[in-house]
C-alpha positions as CSV (number, residue, x, y, z in Angstrom):
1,X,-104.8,40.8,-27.5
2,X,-101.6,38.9,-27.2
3,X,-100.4,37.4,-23.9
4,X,-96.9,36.7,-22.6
5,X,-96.2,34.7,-20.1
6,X,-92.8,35.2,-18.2
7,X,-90.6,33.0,-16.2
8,X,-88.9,33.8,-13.6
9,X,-85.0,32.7,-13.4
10,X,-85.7,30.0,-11.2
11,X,-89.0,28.8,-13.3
12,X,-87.2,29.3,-16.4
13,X,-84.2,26.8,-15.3
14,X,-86.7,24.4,-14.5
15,X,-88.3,24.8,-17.4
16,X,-85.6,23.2,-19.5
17,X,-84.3,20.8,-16.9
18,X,-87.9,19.5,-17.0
19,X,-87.6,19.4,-20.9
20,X,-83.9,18.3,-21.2
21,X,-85.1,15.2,-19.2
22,X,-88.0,14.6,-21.0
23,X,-86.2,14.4,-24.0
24,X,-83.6,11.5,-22.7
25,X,-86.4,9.4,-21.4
26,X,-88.4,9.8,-25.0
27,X,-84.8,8.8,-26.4
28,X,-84.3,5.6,-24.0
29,X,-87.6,4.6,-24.4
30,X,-87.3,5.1,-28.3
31,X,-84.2,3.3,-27.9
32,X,-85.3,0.2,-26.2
33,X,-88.4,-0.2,-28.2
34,X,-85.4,-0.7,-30.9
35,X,-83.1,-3.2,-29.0
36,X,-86.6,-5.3,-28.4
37,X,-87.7,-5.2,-32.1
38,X,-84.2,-6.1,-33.5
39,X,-82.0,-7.2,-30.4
40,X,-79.1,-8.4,-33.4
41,X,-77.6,-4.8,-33.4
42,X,-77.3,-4.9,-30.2
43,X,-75.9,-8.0,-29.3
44,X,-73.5,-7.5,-32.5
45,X,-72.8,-3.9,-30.7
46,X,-71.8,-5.8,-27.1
47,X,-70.0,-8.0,-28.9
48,X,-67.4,-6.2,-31.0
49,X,-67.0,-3.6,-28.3
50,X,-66.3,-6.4,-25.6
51,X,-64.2,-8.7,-28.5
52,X,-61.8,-5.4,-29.4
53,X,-61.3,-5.5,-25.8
54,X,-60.5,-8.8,-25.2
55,X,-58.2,-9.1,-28.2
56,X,-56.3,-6.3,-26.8
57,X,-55.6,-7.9,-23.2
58,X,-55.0,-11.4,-24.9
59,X,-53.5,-11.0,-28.1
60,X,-51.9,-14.1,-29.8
61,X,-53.1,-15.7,-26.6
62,X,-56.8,-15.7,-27.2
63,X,-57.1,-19.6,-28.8
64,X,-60.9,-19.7,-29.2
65,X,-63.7,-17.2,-28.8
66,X,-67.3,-18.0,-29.5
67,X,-70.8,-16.8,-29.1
68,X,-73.5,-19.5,-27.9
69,X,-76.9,-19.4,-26.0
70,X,-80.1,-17.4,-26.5
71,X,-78.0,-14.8,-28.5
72,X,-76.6,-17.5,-30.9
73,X,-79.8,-19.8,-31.3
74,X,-82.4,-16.6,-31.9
75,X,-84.0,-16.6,-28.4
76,X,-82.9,-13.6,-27.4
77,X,-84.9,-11.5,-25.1
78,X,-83.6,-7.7,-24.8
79,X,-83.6,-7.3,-20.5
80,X,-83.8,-11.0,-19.6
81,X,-81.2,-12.8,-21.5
82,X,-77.1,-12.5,-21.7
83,X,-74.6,-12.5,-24.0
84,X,-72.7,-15.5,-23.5
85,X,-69.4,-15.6,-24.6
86,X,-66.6,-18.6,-23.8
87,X,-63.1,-17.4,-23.9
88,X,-60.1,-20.1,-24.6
89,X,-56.8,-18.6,-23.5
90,X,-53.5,-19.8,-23.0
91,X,-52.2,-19.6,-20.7
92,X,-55.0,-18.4,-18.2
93,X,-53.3,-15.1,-16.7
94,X,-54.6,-13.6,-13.7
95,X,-53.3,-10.1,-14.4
96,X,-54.6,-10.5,-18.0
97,X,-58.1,-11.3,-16.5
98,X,-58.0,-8.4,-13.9
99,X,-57.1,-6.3,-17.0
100,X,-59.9,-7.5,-18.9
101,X,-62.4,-7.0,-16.0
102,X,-61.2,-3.5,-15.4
103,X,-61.7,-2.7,-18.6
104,X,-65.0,-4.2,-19.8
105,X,-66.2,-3.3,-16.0
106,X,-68.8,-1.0,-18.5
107,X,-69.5,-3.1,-21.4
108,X,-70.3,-5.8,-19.7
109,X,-72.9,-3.9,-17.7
110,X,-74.3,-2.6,-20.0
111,X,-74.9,-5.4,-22.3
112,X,-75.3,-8.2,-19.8
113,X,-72.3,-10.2,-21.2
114,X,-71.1,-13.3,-19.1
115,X,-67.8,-14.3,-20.3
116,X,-66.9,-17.8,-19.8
117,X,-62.9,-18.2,-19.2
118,X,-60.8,-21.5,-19.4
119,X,-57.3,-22.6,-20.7
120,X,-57.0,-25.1,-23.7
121,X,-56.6,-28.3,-21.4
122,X,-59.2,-27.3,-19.1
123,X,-62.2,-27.3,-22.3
124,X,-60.3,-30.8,-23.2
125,X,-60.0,-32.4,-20.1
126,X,-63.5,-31.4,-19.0
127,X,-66.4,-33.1,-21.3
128,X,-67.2,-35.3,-18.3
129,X,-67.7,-33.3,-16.1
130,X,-69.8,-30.3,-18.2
131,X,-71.4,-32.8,-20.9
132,X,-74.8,-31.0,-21.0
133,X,-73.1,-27.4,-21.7
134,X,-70.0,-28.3,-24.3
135,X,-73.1,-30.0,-26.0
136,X,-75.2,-27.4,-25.6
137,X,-72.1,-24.6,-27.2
138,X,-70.8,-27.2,-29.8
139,X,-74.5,-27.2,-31.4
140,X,-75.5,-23.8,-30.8
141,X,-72.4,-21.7,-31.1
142,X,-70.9,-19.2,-33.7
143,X,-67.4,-19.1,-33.9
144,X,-65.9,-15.4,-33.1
145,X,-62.2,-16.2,-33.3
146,X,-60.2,-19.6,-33.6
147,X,-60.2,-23.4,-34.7
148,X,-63.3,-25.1,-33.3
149,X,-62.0,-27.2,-29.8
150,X,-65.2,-28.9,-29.4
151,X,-64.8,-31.2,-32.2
152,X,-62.1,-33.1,-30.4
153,X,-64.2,-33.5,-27.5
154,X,-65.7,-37.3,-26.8
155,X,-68.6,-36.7,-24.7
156,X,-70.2,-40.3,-23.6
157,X,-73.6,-41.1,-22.7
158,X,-73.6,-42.1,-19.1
159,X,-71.8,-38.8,-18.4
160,X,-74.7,-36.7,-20.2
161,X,-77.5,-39.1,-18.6
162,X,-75.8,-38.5,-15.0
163,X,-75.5,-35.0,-14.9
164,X,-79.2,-34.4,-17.1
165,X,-80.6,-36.0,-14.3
166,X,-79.0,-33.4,-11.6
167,X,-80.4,-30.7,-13.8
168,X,-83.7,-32.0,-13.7
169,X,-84.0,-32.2,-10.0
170,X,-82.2,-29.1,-9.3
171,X,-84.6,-26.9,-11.2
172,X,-87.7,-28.6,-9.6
173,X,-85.9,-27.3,-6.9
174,X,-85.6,-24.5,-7.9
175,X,-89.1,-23.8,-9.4
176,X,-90.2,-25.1,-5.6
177,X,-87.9,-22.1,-3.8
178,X,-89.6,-19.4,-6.4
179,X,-92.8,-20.3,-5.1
180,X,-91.8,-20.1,-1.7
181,X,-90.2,-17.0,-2.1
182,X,-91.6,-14.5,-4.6
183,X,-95.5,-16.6,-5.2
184,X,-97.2,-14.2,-3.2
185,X,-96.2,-10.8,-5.5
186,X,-97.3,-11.6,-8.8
187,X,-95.1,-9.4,-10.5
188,X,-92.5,-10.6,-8.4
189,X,-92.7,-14.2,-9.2
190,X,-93.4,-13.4,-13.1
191,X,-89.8,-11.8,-12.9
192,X,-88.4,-14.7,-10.9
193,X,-90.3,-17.2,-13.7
194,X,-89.2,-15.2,-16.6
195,X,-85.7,-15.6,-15.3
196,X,-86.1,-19.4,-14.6
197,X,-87.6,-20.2,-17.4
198,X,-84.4,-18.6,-19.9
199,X,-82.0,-21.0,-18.5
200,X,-84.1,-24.0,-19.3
201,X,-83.5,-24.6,-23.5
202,X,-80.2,-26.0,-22.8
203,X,-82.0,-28.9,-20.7
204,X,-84.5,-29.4,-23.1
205,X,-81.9,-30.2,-26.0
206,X,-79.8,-32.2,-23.7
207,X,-83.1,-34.2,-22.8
208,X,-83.6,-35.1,-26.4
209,X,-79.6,-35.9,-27.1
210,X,-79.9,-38.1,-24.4
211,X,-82.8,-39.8,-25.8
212,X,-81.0,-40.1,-29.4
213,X,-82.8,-36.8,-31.0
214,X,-79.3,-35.2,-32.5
215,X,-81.0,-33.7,-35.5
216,X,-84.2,-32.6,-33.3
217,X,-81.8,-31.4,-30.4
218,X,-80.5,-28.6,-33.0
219,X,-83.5,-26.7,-33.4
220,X,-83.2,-23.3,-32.5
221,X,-86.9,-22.3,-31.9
222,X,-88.2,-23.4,-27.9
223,X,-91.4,-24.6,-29.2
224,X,-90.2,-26.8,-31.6
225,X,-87.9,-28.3,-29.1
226,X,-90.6,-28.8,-26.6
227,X,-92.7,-30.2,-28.6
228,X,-90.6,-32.9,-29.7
229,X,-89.8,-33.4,-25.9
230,X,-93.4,-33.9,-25.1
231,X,-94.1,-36.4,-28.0
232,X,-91.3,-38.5,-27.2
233,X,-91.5,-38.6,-23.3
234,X,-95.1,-38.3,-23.3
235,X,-95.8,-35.5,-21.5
236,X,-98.5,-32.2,-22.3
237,X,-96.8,-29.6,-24.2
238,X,-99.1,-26.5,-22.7
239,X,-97.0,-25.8,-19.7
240,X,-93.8,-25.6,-21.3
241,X,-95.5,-23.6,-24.2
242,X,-96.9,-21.3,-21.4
243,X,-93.9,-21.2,-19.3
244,X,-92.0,-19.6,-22.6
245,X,-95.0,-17.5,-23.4
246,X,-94.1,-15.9,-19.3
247,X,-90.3,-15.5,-20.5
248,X,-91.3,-14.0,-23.7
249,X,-94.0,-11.1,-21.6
250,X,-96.8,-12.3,-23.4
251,X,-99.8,-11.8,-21.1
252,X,-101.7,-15.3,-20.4
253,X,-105.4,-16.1,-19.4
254,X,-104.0,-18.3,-16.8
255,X,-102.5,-17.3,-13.8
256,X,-99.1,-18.1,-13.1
257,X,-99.6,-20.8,-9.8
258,X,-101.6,-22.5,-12.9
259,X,-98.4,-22.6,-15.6
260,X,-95.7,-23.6,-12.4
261,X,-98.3,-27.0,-10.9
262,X,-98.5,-28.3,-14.0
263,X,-94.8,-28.1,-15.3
264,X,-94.1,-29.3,-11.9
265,X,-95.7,-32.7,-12.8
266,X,-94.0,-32.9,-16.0
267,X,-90.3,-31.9,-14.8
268,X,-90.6,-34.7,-12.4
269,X,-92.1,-37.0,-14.9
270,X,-89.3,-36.6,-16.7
271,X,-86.6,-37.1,-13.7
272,X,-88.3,-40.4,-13.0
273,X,-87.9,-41.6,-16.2
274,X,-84.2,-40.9,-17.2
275,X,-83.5,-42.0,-14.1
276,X,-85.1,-45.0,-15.0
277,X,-83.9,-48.1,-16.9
278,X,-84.8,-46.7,-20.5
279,X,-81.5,-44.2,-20.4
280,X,-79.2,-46.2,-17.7
């Protein structure tokens, strides 16, 4: 004996709407599983929809354009990290920036881009004041579009040493307000960690600039470059290895109060000595 089961109208319409939905989250999830496993195609994705864009609204303006950060080195970590992108243009427009917004309002969304925007004499005329980030791009960055500015930048020690230093003790700081503010949810301060934690590489390969590692500050690969920081300013390597093991989602044995006390010690270990006589 066969049996049939029928739906009434109402049953049968949420039938499919049940299905139809089920089908777009099996996509997204299939989907993100992808952007995690290769995150190139979709930063090379953001990237050429944003750049058609921006070519558009700037034309023969547009002097330089070029990819640097996480995306550029190979750190890349699809849902924590950005796209960053520095835009030279000359002149500066604002109604050619409030075009752009308007229409990469979407784009940039979507793909977590953070477009950097300055005129020609402003990238110049600034390597004292940013030393730590034109380093940071000059080393690290591919070029989308343009002659290479950096190169006629003259970036001097003390100026590096100065503002290292403020980065140092503004992300103890910083790691001292996550505890105060998201410690007691764990998930909560893994989030607030894994965020921390992503903006820290470009410290690290100042640090070692500063300490006359070139050649070691151009590793791409955040374990390297902390272990080359511990060695030469003495300090244990297993926070800052567990610290990017948090940013990465890889589940530790340690809990996370464990990880932030201990780097705490060496980030101000490492602010008393470049503040110190060795780097002044």
């Amino acid at each position: 004996m066969m049996y049939i089961q029928v739906l009434s109208k109402g049953a049968f319409f949420r039938y499919y709407v049940l299905a139809g939905a089920y089908d777009a989250s099996q996509r997204f999830t299939q989907e993100s599983s992808m952007k995690k496993k290769d995150p190139g195609i979709f930063i090379t994705e953001g990237i050429e929809k944003y750049m058609h864009m921006v070519q558009t609204v700037y034309a023969d303006t547009l002097v330089m354009a070029a990819l640097y950060g996480s995306a550029a080195t190979g750190s890349y970590v699809y849902g924590i990290s950005d796209i960053n992108l520095l835009l030279v243009v000359d002149p500066p427009s604002p109604s050619k920036l409030f075009d752009l917004g308007e229409r990469t309002f979407k784009i940039v969304g979507k793909y977590r881009i953070t477009p950097h925007v300055l005129s020609k004499s402003e990238l110049l005329g600034s390597a004292d004041v940013f030393p730590v980030e034109y380093l940071e791009i000059s080393s690290t960055m591919d070029l989308i579009h343009g002659d290479n500015l950096f190169e006629q930048l003259d970036i001097s020690r003390k100026n590096l040493r100065h503002q290292v230093e403020a980065m140092l003790r503004g992300e103890i700081n910083s790691l001292r307000q996550i505890i105060l503010a998201a410690s007691a949810k764990e998930k909560l301060f893994g989030r607030e960690l894994q965020q921390w934690a992503g903006r820290q590489f470009t410290l690290y390969r100042a640090l070692l600039n500063l300490a006359g590692e070139k050649e070691k500050s151009g590793h791409t690969d955040v374990r390297l470059v902390t272990d080359d920081l511990a060695e030469i300013f003495s300090l244990s390597v297993t926070p800052f290895h567990d610290m990017e093991d948090i940013r990465e989602g890889i589940k530790l044995s340690k809990s996370h109060k464990e990880v932030v006390s201990s780097l705490l010690k060496e980030y101000i270990t490492m602010a008393e000595k470049v503040d110190g006589p060795t780097y002044r």
